[in-house]
C-alpha positions in Angstrom: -1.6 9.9 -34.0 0.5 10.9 -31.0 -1.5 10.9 -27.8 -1.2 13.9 -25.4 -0.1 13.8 -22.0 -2.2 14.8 -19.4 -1.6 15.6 -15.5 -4.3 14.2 -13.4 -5.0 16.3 -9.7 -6.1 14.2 -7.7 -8.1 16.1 -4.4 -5.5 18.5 -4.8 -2.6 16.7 -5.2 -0.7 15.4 -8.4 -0.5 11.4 -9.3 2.5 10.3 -10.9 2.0 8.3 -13.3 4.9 6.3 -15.5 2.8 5.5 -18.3 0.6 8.7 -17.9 -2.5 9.4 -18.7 -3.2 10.5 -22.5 -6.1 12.4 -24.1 -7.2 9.8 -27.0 -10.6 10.3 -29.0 -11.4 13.5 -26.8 -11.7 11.2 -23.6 -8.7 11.1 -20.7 -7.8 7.1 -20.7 -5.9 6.7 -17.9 -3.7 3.6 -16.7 -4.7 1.2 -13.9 -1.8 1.1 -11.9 -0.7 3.6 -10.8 -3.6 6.4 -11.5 -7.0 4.4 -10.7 -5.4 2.2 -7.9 -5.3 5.7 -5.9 -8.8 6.5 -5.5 -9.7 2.1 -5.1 -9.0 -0.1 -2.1 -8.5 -3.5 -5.3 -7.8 -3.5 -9.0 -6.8 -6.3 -10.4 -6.9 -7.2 -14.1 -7.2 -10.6 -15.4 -7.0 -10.9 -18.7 -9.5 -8.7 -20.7 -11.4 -8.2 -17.7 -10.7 -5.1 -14.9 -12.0 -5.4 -11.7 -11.5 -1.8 -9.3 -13.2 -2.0 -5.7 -14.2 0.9 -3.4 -15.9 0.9 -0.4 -17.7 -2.2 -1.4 -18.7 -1.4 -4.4 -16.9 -3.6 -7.5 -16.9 -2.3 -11.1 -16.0 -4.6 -14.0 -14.7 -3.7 -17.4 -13.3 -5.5 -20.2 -10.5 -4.4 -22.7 -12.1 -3.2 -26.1 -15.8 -3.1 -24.9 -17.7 -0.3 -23.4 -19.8 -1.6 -21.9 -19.6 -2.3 -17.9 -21.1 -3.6 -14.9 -21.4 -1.8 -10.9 -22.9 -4.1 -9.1 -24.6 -5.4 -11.5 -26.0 -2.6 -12.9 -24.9 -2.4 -16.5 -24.0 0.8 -18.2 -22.4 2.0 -21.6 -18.6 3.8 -21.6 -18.0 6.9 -24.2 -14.6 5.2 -25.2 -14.0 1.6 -24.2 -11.3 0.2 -22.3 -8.1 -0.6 -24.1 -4.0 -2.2 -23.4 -1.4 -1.3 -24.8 2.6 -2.6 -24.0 0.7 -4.5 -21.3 -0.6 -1.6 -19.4 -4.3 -1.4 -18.9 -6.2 2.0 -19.9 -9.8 3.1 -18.8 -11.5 6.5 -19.4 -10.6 8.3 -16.1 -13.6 10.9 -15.9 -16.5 7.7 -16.5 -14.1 5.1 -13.4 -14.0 8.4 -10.7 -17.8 9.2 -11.1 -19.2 5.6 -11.3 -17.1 5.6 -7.6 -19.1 8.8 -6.4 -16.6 11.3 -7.6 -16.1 14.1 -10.1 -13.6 14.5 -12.8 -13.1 18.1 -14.8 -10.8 18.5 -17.7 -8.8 21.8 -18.8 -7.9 21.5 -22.5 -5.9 24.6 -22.1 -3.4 23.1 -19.5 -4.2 19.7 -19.8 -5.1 18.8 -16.6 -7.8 16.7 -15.5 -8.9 17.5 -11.9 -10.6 14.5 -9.9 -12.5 15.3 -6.6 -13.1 11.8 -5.2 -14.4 11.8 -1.5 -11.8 9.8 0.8 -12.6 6.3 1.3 -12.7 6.3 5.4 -14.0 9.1 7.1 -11.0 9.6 9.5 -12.1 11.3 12.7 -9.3 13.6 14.7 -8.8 12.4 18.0 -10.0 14.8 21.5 -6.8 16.0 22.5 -5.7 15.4 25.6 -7.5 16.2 28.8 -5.3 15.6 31.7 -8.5 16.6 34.2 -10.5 13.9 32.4 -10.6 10.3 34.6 -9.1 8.0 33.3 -8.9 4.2 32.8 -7.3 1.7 35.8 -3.9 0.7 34.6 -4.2 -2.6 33.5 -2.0 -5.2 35.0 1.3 -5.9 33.4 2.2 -9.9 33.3 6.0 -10.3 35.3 7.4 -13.5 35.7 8.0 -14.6 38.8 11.4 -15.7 39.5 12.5 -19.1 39.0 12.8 -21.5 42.0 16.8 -22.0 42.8 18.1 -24.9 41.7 20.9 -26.9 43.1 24.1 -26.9 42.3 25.9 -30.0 41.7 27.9 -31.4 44.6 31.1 -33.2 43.8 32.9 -34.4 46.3 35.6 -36.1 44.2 38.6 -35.6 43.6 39.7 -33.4 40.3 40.2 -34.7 37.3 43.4 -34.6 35.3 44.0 -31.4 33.2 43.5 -32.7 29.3 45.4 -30.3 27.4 48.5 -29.1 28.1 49.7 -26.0 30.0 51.4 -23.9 27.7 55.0 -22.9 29.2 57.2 -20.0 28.0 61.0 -21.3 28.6 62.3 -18.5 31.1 65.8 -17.1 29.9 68.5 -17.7 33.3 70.4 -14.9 34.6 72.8 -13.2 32.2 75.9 -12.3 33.4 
């Protein structure tokens, strides 16, 4: 049985994915890394066991069971978990909505769409008000300069010259 490929959306934008995600039993199984590690802050698998974390929340899975824990609250996968060539697969549609998102597959186009709300709220910055008061400069640290120092005072006289004062022989007057 020869799995089918299937492009995964995710909010809009395509995940590349070297393995990608394959349609097996009627169910999207997608690969940890590098399709689940882009909606999760952590995954990390150990063994049999997958752990994926998201704003806090930790979901465990293990490799040829479907059944699963979110902080420890237990539930029951359609298809379980599975590796294969060392690469980790869990079914994509069940990992995005136990992480508050929403998965919908086209069988037409084979695409799976996942809507999966971003982790941070970012906030846009006020632009820039240049009426607006603003803030006392803070001071800026500057060395002060170093005290002179003295200079050595040698009242001797000169040593000797050690090496040797290279001479280039002068040619005489040529008549």
């Amino acid at each position: 049985m020869n799995p089918a490929v299937v492009i995964v959306i995710l909010n809009g934008a395509i995940v590349a994915s070297a393995p990608p995600a394959q349609l097996l039993f009627g169910h999207v199984m997608a690969p940890v890394v590098p399709v689940v590690t882009h909606f999760t802050e952590r995954a990390a698998v150990d063994g049999d066991t997958i752990t994926l974390v998201r704003q806090g929340r930790t979901c465990t899975f293990r490799i040829g069971s479907d059944a699963f824990a979110c902080d420890g609250v237990t539930g029951t996968l359609p298809v379980a978990p599975f590796g294969r060539d060392g690469v980790a697969y869990v079914p994509l549609a069940e990992v995005a909505r136990a992480f508050g998102g929403a998965a919908e597959y086209d069988p037409h186009t084979r695409i799976v769409a996942l809507d999966v709300p971003p982790a941070v709220n970012l906030q846009t910055p006020a632009p820039f008000d240049p009426n607006a008061p603003s803030a006392a400069p803070t001071e800026i640290f500057t060395p002060s300069p170093a005290p002179a120092t003295p200079r050595p005072v040698d009242t001797g006289s000169p040593l000797p010259r050690r090496t040797a004062i290279p001479v280039i022989p002068s040619r005489g007057p040529e008549n």
